[in-house]
TORSE-318444 format. One record per residue: chain; residue number from 1; residue in one letter; x, y, z of N, C-alpha, C, O in turn. Coordinates in steps of 0.1 Angstrom, whole numbers. Layout:
% residues N
A  NUM  A  X  Y  Z  X  Y  Z  X  Y  Z  X  Y  Z
...
% end
This chain:
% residues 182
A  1  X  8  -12  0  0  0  0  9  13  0  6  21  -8
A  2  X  23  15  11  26  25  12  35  29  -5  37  40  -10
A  3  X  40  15  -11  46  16  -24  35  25  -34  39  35  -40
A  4  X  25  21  -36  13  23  -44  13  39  -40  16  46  -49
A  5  X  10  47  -27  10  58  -23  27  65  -26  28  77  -29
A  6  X  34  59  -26  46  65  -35  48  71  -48  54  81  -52
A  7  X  40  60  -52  42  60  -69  27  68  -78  28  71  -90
A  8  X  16  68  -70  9  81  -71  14  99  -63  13  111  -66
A  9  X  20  94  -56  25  110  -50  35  118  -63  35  129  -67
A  10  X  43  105  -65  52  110  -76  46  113  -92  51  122  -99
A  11  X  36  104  -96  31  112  -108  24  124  -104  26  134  -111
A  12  X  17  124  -94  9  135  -90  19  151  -93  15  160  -99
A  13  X  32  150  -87  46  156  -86  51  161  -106  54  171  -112
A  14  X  49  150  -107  54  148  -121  46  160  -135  49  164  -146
A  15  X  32  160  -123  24  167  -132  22  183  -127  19  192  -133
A  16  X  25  182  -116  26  198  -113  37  206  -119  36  217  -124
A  17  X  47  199  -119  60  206  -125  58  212  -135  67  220  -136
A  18  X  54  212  -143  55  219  -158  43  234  -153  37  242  -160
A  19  X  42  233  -143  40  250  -140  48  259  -132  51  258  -120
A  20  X  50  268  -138  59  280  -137  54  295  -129  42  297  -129
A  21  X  62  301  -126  63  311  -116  60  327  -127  69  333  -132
A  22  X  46  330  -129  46  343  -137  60  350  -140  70  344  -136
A  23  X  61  359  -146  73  367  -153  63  380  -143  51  379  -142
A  24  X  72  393  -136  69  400  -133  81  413  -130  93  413  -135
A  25  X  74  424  -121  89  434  -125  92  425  -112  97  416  -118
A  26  X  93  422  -99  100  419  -89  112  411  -92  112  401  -100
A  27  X  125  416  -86  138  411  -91  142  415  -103  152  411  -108
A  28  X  136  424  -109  137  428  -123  144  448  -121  143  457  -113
A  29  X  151  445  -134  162  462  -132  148  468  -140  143  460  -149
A  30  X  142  481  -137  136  491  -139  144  501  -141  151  507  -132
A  31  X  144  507  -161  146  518  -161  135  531  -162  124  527  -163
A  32  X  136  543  -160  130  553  -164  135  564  -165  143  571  -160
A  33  X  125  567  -178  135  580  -183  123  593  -187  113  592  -195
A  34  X  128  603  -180  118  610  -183  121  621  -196  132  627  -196
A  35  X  112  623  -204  114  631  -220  105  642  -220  93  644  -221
A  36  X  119  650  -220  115  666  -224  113  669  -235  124  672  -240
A  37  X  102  670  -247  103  670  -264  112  654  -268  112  644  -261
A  38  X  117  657  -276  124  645  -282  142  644  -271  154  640  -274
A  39  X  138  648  -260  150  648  -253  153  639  -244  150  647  -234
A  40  X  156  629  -239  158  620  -225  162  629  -216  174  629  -213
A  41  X  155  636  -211  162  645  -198  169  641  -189  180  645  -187
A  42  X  163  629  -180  171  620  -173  168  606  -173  156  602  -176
A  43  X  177  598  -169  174  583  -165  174  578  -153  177  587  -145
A  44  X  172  567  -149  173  562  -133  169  546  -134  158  542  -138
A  45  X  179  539  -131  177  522  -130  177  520  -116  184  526  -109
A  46  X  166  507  -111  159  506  -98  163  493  -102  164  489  -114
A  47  X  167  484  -89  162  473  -88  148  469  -81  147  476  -71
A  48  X  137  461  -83  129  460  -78  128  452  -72  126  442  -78
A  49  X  129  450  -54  131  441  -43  119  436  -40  121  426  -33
A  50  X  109  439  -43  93  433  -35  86  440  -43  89  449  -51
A  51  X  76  435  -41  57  441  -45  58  453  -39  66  456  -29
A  52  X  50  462  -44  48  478  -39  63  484  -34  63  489  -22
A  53  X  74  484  -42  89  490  -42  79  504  -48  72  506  -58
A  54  X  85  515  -35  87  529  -43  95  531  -41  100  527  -31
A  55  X  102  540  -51  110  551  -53  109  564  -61  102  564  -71
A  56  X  117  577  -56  113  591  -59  124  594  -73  134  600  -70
A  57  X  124  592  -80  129  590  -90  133  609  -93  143  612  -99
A  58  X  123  618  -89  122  630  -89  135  637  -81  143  644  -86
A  59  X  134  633  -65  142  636  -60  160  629  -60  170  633  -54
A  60  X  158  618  -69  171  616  -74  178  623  -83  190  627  -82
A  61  X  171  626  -93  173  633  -107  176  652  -102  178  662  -109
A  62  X  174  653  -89  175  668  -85  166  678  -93  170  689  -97
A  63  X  154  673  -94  147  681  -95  129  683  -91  124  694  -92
A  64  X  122  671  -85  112  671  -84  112  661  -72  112  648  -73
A  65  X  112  668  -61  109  658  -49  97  647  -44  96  638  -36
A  66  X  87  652  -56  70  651  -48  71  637  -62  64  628  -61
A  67  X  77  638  -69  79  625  -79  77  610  -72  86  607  -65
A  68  X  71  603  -73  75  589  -72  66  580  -83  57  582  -90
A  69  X  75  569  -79  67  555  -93  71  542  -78  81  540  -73
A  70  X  59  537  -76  56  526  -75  53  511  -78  43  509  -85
A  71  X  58  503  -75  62  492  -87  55  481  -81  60  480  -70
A  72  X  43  469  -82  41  462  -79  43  445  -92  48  445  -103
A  73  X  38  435  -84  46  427  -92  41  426  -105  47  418  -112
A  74  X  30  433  -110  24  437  -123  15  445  -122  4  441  -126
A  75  X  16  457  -116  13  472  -112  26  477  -116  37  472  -114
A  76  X  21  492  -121  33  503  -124  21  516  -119  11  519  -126
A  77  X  24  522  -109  19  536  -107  29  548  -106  40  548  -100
A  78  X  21  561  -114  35  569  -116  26  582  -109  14  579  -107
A  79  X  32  597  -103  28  601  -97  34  616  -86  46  618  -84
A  80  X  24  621  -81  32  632  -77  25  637  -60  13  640  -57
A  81  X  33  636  -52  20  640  -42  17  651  -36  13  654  -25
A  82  X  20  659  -46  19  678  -47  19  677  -58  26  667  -62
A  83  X  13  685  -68  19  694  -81  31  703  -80  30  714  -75
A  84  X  39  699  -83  55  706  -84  51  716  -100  42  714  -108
A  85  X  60  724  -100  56  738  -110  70  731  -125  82  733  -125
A  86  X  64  726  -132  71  724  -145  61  729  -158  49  732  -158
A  87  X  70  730  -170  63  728  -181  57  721  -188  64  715  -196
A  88  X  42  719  -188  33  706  -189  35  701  -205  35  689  -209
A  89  X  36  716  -212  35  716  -229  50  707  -226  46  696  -223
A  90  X  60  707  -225  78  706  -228  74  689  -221  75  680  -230
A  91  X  71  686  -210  71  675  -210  64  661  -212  53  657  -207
A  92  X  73  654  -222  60  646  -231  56  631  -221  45  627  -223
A  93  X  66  625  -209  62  615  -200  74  609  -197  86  613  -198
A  94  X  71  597  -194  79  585  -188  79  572  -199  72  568  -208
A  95  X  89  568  -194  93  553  -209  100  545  -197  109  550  -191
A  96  X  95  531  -193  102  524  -187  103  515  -192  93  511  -197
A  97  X  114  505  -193  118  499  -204  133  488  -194  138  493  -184
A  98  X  136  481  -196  146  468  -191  139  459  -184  141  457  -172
A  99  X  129  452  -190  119  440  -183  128  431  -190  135  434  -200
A  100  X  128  417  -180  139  406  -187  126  397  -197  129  390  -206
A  101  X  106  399  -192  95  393  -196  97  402  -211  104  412  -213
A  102  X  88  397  -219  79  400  -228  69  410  -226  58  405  -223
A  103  X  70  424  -226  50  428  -222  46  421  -234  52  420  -245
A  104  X  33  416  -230  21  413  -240  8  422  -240  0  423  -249
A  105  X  9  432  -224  -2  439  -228  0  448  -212  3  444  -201
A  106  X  -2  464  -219  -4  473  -207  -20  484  -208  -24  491  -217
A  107  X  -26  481  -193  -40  484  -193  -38  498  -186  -28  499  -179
A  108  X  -44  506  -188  -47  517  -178  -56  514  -168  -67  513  -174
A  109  X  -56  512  -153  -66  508  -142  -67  520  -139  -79  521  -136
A  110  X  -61  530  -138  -67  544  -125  -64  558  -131  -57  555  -141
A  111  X  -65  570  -130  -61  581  -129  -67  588  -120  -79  587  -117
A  112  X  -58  596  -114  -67  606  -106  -54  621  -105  -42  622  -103
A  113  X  -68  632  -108  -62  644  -109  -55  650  -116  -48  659  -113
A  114  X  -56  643  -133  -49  651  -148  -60  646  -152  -63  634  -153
A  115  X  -70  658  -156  -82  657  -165  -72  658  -178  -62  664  -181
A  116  X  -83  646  -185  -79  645  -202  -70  638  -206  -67  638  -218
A  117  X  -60  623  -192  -57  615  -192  -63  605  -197  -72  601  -190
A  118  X  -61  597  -209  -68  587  -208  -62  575  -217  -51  578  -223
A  119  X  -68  557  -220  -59  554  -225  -51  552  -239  -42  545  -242
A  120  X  -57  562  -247  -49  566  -257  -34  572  -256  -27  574  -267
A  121  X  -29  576  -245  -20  584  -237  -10  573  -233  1  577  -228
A  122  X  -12  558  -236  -6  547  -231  -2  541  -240  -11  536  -247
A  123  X  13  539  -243  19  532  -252  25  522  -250  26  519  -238
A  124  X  32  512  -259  41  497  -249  45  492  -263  40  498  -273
A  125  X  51  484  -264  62  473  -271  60  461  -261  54  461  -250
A  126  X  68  452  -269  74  443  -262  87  445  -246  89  437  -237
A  127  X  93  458  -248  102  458  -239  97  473  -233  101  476  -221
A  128  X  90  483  -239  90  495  -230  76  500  -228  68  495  -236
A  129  X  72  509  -220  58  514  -215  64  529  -215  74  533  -211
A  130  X  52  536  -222  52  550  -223  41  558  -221  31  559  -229
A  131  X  44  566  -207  32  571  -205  32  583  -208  41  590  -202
A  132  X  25  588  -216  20  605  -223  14  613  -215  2  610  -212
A  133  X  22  625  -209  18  631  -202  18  648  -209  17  659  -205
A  134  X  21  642  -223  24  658  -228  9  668  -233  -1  664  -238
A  135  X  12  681  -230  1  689  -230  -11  691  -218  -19  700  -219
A  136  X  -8  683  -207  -17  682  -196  -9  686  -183  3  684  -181
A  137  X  -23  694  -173  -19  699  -166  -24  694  -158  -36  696  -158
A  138  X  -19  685  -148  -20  677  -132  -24  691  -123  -19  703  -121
A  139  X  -34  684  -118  -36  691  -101  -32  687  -89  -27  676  -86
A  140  X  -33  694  -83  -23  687  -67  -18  675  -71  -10  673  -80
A  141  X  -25  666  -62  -14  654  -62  -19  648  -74  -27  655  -80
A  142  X  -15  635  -79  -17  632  -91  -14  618  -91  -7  614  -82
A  143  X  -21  605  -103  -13  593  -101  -22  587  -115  -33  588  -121
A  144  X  -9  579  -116  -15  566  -133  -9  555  -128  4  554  -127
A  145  X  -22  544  -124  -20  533  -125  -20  523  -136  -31  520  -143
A  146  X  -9  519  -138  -10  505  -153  -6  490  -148  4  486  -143
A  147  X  -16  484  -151  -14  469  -149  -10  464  -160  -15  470  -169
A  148  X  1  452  -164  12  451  -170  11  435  -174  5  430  -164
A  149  X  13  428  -182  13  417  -182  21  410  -194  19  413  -206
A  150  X  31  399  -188  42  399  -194  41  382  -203  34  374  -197
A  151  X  47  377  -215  46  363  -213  55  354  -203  64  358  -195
A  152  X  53  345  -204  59  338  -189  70  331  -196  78  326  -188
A  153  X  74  331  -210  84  320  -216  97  324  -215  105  315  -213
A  154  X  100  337  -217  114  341  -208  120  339  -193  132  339  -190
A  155  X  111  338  -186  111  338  -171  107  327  -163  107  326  -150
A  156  X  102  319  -171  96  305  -164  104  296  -155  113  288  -159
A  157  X  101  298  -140  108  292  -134  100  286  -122  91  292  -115
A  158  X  105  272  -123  97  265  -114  90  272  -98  98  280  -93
A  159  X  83  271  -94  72  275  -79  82  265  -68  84  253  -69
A  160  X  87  277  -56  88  272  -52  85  259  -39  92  251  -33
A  161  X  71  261  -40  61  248  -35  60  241  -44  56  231  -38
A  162  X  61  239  -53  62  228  -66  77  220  -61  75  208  -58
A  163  X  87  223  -60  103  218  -57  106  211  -45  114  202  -44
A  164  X  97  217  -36  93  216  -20  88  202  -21  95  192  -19
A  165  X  75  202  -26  65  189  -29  75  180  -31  78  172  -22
A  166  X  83  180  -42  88  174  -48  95  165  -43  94  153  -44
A  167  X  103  173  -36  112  167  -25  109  159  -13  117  151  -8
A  168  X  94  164  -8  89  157  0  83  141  -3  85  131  3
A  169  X  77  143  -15  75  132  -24  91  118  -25  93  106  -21
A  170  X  99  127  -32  113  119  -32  119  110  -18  124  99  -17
A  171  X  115  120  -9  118  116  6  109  105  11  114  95  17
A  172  X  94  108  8  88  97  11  88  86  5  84  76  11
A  173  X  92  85  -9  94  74  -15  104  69  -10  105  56  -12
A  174  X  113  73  -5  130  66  0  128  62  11  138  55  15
A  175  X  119  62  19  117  61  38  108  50  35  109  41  43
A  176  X  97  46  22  90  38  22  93  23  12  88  12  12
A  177  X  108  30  4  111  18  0  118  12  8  119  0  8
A  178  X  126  22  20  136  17  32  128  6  38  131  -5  37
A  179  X  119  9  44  109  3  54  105  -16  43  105  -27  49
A  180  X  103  -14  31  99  -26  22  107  -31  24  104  -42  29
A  181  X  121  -31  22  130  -38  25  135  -43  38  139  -54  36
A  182  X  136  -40  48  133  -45  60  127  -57  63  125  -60  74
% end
């Protein structure tokens, strides 16, 4: 009986494995670059350590303190939590771009506080996301959330409860063939 329970545990094992761990930005280098006209004004590369990683990207670049972008593991929110005094015409947005995934598709979920934001304003490729901010004027605080979604075939890597199982499985088959032999 305990053999029989081995050797179902192990196909059972056998068949979970061929699923993989989404592609997302976590562990992933985030660039951003913000463009004045046809100009990269500045750049800034993030590693992303966890779900909901912010950083002020504004106050790095020395010039916009109230700046930040928020990174979740397929959330991107960009954002200001004052209106800081720039030229709305001069600046055309953000381009973030060094995903090791494929995007396959970027949604606009939120705006709040730039009337006339909308998702025509949202662009993407396979490797970069561009949000159009040119011509619009933000009030106080301000924010664009984009949900992001990557293919999984670059990044597929086994679950770590999948490997776990696995092993537990391995273990129990070795304790129960020990015991048969006996």
């Amino acid at each position: 009986m305990k053999a029989l329970f081995a050797r179902v545990a192990t196909l059972l094992l056998g068949a979970l494995l061929p699923f993989a761990a989404h592609a997302s930005f976590i562990g992933q280098t985030v660039t951003t670059q913000f463009l004045y006209g046809p100009t990269v004004y500045a750049t800034q590369t993030q590693l992303v350590p966890e779900d909901g990683y912010t950083f002020e990207p504004g106050s790095y670049m020395g010039y916009n303190p109230n700046a930040y972008v928020e990174v979740g593991a397929n959330l991107l929110t960009v954002g200001e939590t004052e209106h800081s005094v720039y030229a709305p015409v001069l600046f055309n947005g953000l381009r973030f771009s060094s995903y090791s995934g494929t995007i396959i598709s970027a949604t606009l979920l939120s705006v709040t506080g730039i009337v006339g934001f909308d998702a025509s304003r949202l662009k993407f490729d396979s490797n970069d996301i561009f949000i159009d901010f040119n011509g619009l004027f933000p009030t106080d605080a301000h924010s664009v959330t984009v949900a992001v979604r990557f293919s999984d075939s670059p990044a597929a890597v086994p679950e770590p409860g999948t490997v776990a199982l696995l092993g537990l499985a391995l273990l129990g088959f070795a304790v129960s063939r020990r015991k048969s032999t006996r």
